[in-house]
N, C-alpha and C positions, 0 to 999 in steps of 0.2 A: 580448517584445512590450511596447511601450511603455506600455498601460494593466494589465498585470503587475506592471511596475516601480511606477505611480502606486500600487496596492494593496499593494505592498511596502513603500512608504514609509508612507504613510498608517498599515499596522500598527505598520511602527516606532517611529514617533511614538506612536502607541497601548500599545506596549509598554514604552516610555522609554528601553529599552536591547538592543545588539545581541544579546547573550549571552540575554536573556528572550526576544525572538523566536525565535534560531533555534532554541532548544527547542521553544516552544512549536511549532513548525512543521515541527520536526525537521528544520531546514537545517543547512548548516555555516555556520560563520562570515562565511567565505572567499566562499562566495557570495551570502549577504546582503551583505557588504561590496561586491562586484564592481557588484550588481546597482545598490545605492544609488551610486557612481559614475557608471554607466554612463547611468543616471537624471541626473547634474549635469552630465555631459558631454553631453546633447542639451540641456537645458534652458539652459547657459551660465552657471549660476551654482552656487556651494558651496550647498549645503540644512542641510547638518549640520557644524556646529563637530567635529572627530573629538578626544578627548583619550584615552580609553583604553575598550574597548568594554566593559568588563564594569560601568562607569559609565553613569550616567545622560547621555542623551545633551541635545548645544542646537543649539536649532534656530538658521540665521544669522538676518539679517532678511527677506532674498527666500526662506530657509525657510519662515519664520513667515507672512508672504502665500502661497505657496504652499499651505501646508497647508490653509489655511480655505479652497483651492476647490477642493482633491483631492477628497471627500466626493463633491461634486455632480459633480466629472466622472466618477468611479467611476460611480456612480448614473444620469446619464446614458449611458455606455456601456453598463453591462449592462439599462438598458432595451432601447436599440436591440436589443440581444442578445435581448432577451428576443422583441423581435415580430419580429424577422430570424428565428429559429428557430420560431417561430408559422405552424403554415398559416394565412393571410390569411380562408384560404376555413372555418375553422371556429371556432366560438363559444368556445373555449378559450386559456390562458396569463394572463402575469401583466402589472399595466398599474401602471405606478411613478405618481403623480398628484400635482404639485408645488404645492402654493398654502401662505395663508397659516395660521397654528396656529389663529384664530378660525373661520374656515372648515371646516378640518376637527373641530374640537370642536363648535362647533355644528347644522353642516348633515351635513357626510359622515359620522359616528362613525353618527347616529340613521339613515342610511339602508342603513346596512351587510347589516341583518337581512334585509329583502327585495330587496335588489342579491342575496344571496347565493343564496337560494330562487328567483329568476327565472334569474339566469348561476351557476349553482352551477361551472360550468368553468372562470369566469374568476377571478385573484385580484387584489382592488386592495392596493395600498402607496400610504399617505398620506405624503406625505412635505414637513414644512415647513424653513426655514431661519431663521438668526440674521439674514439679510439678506433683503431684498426681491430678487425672480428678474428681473432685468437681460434687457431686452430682448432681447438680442441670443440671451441663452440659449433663451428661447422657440422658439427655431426647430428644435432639438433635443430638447425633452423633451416632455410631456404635463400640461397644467397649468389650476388655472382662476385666470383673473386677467384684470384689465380688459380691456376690448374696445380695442385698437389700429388704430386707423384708416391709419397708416401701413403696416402687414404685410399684402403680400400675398400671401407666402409660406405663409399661416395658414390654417386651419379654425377658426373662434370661433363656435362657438355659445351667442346669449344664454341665461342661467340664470338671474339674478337683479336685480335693479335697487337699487343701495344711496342712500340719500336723506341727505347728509351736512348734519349740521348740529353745535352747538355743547351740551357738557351741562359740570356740574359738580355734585358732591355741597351737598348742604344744610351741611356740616362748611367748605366752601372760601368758599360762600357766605356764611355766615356770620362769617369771619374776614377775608374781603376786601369783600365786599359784591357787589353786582350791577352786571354793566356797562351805563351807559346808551346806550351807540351804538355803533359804528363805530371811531369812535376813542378810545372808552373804555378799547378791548382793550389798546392800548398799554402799560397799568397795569399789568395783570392777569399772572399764569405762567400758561405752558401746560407742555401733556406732548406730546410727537409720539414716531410712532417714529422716525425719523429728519431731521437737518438740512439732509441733500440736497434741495433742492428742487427741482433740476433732474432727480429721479430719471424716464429715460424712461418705466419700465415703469407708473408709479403716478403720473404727472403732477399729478394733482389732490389726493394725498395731505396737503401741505401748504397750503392754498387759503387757510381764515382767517389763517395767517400772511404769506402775500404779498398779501393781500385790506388787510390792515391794517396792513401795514408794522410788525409786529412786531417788537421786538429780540431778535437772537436771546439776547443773558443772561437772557432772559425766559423762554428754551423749553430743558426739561431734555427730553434725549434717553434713552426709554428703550425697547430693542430688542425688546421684546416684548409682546402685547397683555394679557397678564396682566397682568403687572406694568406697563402704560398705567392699566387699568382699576382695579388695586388700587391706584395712588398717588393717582388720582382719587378715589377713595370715602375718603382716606386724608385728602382736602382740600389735596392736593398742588400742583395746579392745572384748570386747562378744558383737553379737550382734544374733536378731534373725532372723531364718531361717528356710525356711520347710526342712524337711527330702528330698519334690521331689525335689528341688534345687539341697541339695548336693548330690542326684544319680544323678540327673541327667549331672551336672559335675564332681563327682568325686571331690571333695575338701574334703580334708584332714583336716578337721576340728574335736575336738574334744568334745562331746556333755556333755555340762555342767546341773549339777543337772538333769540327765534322767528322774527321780522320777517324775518332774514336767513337765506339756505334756500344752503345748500353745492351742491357740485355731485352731481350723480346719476351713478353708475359703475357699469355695466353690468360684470359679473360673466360672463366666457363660460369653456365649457370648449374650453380652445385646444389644436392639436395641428398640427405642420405637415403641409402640404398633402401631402406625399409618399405619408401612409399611407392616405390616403382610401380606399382597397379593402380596406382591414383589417378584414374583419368584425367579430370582437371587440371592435374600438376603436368602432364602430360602432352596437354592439349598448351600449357604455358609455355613447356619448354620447348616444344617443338616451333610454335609462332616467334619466340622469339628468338629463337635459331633462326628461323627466315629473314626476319628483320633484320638481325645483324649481317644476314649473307648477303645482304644490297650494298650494307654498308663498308665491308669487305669490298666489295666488285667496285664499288666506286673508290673507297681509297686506291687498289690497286692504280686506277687511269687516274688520280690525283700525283700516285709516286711518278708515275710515265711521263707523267708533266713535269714535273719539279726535276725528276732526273734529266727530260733534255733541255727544258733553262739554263741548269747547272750546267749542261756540257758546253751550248753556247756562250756563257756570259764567260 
């Protein structure tokens, strides 16, 4: 079967080499060899350089892109698997959940405890990536990520509202100074996670830099929001962020050009249409509609705050 073979490779690579697999796995040789062939022979390209197996193995170059989307098509199939093998009709199984690493560190991790004690049956898997989830993948998986107005293949339910705007450390500010407008930014570095600006799935992701016609030798790409976050407080550069972010860590961030307000991205948890009778899936999206609607209710009296500081100060 052909998503056999994508998990065979995937190990291999994981392995380094063929002789470490087939132990580990207790194959022979002979048929890990066959198999990763018969894998290059549908695919139409070499995957692996072969020089002698009990060597470390290299990957070609259409290996090397292969590999970084084996993972998520793995994980995609045995989701399916997983709710194909699920009675629809009962509150049980396991639900794979794709989004981004700030998401689930800060919203999904804290709501685990009483998801668990309400659907003690069902089990979620958080699962994020080095890359932003590509549109088209959406139609496949289980995920929360902006709301797309083009799919309408989809079930998106809103869960959060994120209010994008501009921060940088007092460290950044202080070494470059503060920008006076618009086209002040031009001066200035930023941080993004990525240069794509055309990325479907997160269109608005880069907005101050096509807002300002940034150069890109200006914006250092770095793929993750930790390490966004920790070059920023580091005085790295500005990069952007919603307001619920920095309440909801507390980062000491200071908001550049307030004047100008980002775009707002609605946060849904998406699933294609197909599975709609899926109780389970059902019973997921609706708990976690509630949870996010707390979290809602208290930003609002968070902004309430912050807005009459600001009037006073």
């Amino acid at each position: 079967m052909f998503f056999e073979k994508l998990k065979l490779f995937n190990a291999l690579v994981t392995a380094g080499n063929f002789s470490k697999l087939a132990d580990s796995q207790k194959l022979s040789l002979s048929f890990v060899s066959r198999r990763i062939s018969s894998l290059e022979e549908e695919i139409g390209h070499k995957l692996i350089i072969r020089n002698f197996r009990a060597g470390p193995i290299k990957l070609t170059r259409p290996g090397e892109i292969f590999y970084k989307t084996v993972p998520l098509l793995v994980d995609t199939y045995e989701s399916l698997l997983n709710l194909m093998n699920n009675d629809p009709n009962l509150e049980a199984g396991k639900i794979n959940i794709y989004t981004t690493a700030s998401i689930i560190e800060d919203w999904l991790v804290p709501m685990l405890s009483n998801f668990k004690i309400q659907l003690p049956n069902i089990k979620l898997n958080f699962i994020t990536d080095d890359y932003l989830i590509d549109s088209q993948k959406l139609g496949s998986i289980i995920s929360i990520t902006p709301y797309n107005s083009e799919s309408t293949h989809l079930i998106q339910l809103p869960l959060l509202k994120f209010h994008s705007s501009l921060w940088a450390s007092k460290t950044y500010i202080k070494r470059y100074g503060l920008p006076e407008n618009l086209e002040d930014l031009q001066r200035h570095h930023f941080l993004s996670f990525t240069k794509d600006f055309d990325h479907k799935s997160y269109p608005t992701l880069n907005w101050h830099i096509n807002r300002a016609n940034i150069p890109l030798d200006n914006v250092t790409c770095i793929n993750t929001t930790a390490g966004l976050v920790r070059a920023a407080a580091e005085g790295q550069g500005i990069l952007s962020l919603s307001l619920e972010s920095i309440m909801a860590k507390n980062y000491e961030f200071v908001r550049i050009l307030p004047e100008i307000n980002g775009p707002i991205v609605i946060m849904c948890f998406t699933y294609p249409a197909y599975w709609k009778d899926n109780l389970s899936l059902n019973k997921t999206g609706k708990f976690i509609r509630e949870y996010f609607k707390n979290i809602n209710t208290d930003n609002t009296k968070k902004f309430a705050q912050l807005t009459s500081a600001t009037a006073e100060a």
